[in-house]
N, C-alpha and C positions, 0 to 999 in steps of 0.2 A: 173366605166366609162372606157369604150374602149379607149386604146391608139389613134385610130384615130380619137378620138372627135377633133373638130376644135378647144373646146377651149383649148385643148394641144397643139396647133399647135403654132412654136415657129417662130418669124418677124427676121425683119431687127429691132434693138432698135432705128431707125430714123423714122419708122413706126408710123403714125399720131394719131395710138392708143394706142402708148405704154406712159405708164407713166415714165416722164422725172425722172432720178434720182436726187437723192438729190445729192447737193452736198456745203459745208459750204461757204454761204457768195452770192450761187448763187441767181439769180434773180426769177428761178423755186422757192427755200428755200424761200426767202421771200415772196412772193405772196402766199405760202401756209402759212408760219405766217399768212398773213392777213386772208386766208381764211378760215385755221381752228380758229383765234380769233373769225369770223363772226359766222361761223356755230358752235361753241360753245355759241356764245351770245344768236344766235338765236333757240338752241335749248331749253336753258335755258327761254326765251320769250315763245316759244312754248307751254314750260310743263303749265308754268303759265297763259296761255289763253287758253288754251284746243287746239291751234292748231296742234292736232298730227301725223297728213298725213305729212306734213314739217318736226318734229320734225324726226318722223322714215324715212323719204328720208334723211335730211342729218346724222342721226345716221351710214345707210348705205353706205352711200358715203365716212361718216369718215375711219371707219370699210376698209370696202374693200382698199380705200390707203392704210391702215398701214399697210393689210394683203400685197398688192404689193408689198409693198417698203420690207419689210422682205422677199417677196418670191427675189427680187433684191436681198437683200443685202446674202440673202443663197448661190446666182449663183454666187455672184461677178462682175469681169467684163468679162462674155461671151460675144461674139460676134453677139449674137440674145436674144430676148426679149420674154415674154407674153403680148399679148395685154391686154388692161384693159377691166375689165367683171365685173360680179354680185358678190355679196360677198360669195354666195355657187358656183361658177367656182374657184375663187380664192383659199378659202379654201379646195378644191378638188389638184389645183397646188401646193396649199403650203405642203401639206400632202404628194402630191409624188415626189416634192422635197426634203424633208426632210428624206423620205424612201429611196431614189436614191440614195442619197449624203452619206447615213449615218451620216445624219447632226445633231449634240446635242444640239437640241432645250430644250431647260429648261422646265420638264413634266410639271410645272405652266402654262406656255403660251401654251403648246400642249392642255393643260384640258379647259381654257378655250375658245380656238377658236373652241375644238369639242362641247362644251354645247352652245356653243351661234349657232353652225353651226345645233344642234339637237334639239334648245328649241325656240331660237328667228328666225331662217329663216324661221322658217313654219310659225311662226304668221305672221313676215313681209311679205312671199309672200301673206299670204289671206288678210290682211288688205290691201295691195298694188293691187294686181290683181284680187280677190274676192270679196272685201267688198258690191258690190252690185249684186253680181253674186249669182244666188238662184239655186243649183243643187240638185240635190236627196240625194249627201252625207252630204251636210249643212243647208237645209230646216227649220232644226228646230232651227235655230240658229237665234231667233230676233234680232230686230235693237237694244235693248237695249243689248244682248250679243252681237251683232258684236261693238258696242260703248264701252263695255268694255272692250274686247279685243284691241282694238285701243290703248285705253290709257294704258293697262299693257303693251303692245307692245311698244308704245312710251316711259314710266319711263324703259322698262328695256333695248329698244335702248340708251338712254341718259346714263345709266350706263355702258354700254358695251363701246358704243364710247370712254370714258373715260379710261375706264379700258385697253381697248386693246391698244390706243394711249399711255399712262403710259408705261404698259408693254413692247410692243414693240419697243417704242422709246432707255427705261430703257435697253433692253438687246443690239440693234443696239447701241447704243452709247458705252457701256461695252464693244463693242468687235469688233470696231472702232477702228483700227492702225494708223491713222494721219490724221489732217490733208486733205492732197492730195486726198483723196477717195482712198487709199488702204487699204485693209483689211486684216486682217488675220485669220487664221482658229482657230478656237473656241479649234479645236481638237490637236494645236500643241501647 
């Protein structure tokens, strides 16, 4: 990706796209309680009704916050922001922020944001943008395979959500100096 892609391009963090930081005890924090309690309930409903279109929108919704809030919590407190994007923009930022910085992301959380960025975003864009699009490259792909695709796609967003929200809560909170929202560098 070309440095002047837009979605490198870096805001004001008062920017009506950017996502609010966390910060303990705030009102942004709580509201995300509520919302990831919901969208984990309701992924969980999902799996168990076959609803999978729902299930893989909020798997990626979850996803891509944590991937934000981690690409936040790499910068600290700069003075500009990324706006909030797709879960493959994100993990494109998070990638060369961590290459920029020299930042010591734990290789666990590096492996799986590349497997879920090289194995679950291609299914989530064609079940999301595809699933009724018949092209020359997918023609031979029936409704009964594009339906199974769906549902691996859906059980293996439902794991990922989980896994990456664990993980990257597990290392942001490890490496959490107070408190106040300051941080400190991993590397001193």
């Amino acid at each position: 990706m070309s440095s002047s892609s837009n979605r490198e391009k870096l805001v004001d963090p008062n920017n009506p796209k950017v996502r609010i930081k966390g910060e303990r005890g705030s009102n942004q924090n709580n509201l995300r309680f509520e919302l990831y309690s919901e969208g984990f309930r309701r992924i969980d409903l999902g799996l168990k009704s076959g609803n999978y279109f729902e299930v893989i929108s909020l798997a990626d919704s979850i996803i891509t916050d944590r991937l934000n809030s981690l690409v936040q919590h790499i910068r600290q407190s700069e003075d500009d922001d990324f706006p909030h994007q797709s879960v493959g923009g994100m993990v494109l930022i998070l990638m060369k922020e961590i290459k920029e910085r020299e930042f010591p992301l734990p290789n666990e959380i590096k492996m799986i944001v590349n497997q879920m960025n090289n194995n679950w975003v291609p299914k989530r864009n064609f079940c999301v943008h595809s699933f009724v699009v018949v092209t020359h490259s997918n023609k031979e792909k029936s409704l009964q395979d594009r339906l199974e695709l769906l549902k691996e796609c859906a059980v293996e967003g439902a794991e990922l959500s989980r896994l990456i929200t664990n993980k990257i809560d597990g290392f942001i909170k490890k490496t959490f100096h107070n408190k106040n929202s300051d941080y400190f560098s991993p590397k001193e």
